[in-house]
C-alpha atoms as one frame of an Amber mdcrd trajectory, in Angstrom:
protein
  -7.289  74.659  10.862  -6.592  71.630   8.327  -6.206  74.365   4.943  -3.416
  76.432   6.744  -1.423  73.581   7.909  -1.694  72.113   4.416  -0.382  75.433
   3.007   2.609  75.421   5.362   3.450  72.030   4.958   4.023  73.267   0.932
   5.472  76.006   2.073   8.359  73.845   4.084   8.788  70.905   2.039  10.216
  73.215  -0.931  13.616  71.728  -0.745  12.010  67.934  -1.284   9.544  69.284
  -3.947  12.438  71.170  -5.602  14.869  67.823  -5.443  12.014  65.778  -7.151
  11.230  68.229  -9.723  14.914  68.318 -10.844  14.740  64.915 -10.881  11.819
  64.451 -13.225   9.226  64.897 -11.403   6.567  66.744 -13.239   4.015  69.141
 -11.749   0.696  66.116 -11.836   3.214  63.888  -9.949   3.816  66.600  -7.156
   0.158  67.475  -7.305  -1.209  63.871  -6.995   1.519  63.123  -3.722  -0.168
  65.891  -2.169  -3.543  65.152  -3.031  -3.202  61.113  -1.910  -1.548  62.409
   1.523  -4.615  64.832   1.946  -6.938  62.382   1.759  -5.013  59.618   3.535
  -4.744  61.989   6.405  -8.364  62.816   5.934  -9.256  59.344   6.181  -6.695
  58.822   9.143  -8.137  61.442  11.277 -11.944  60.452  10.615 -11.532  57.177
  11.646  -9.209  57.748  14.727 -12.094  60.441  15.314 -14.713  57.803  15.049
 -12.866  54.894  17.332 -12.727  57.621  19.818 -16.182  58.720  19.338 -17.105
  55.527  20.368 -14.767  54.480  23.075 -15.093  57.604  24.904 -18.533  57.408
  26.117 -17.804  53.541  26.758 -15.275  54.237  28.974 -16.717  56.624  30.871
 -19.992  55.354  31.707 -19.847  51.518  31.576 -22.449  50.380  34.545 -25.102
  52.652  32.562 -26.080  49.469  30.169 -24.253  48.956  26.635 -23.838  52.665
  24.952 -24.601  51.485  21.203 -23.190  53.808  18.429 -24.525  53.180  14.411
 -22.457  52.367  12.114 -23.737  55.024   9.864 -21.981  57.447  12.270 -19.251
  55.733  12.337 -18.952  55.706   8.607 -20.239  59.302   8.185 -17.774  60.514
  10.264 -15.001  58.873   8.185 -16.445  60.041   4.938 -16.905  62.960   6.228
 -13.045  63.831   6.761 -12.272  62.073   3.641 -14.574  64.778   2.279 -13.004
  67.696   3.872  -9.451  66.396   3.220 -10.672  66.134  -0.601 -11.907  69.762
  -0.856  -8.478  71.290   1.229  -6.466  69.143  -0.710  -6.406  70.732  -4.175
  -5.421  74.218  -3.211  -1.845  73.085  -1.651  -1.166  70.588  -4.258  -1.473
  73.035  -7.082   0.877  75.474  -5.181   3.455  72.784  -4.552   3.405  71.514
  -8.018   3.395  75.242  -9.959   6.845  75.560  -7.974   9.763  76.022 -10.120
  12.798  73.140  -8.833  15.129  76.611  -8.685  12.306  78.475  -7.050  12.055
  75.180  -4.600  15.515  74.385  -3.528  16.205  78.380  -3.467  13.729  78.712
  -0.212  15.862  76.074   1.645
């Protein structure tokens, strides 16, 4: 689910990849925005993923005695999607940046 939403977030942020390339921007600059908002997303989602993990269960059984989660799963969780944003990172951000600021602005 995460790789083809990366893909179509390239796909329709042409225009604003286009506008920085004709400003300067060269293709490592595109690439690296891409690959810092994968894993910031990554890291986002594992540790909203993790809070939940824990509240959850909390929440829904609180008179059955103090529900304790390890912090290794919390933290493995979080690495976890910082792992998986890492590896479907690179494929989008080479396709954004290997866009042509014609090619870019063109698709709008």
């Amino acid at each position: 689910m995460y790789e083809p939403w990366r893909s179509w977030k390239g796909a329709t942020c042409g225009s604003g990849i286009g506008l920085r390339r004709a400003l300067g921007a060269t293709r490592r600059h595109i690439a690296l925005q891409f690959l810092t908002e994968s894993l910031l997303l990554g890291a986002a989602g594992g540790l909203a993923g993790a809070l939940l993990g824990t509240l959850v269960p909390r929440s829904t059984q609180p008179t059955r005695g103090c529900l304790v989660v390890p912090l290794e799963a919390i933290g493995g969780a979080a690495g976890g999607a910082l792992v998986i944003g890492a590896i479907a990172g690179p494929y989008p951000a080479v396709q954004a940046a290997r866009l042509s600021p014609t090619e870019a602005l063109r698709a709008v």
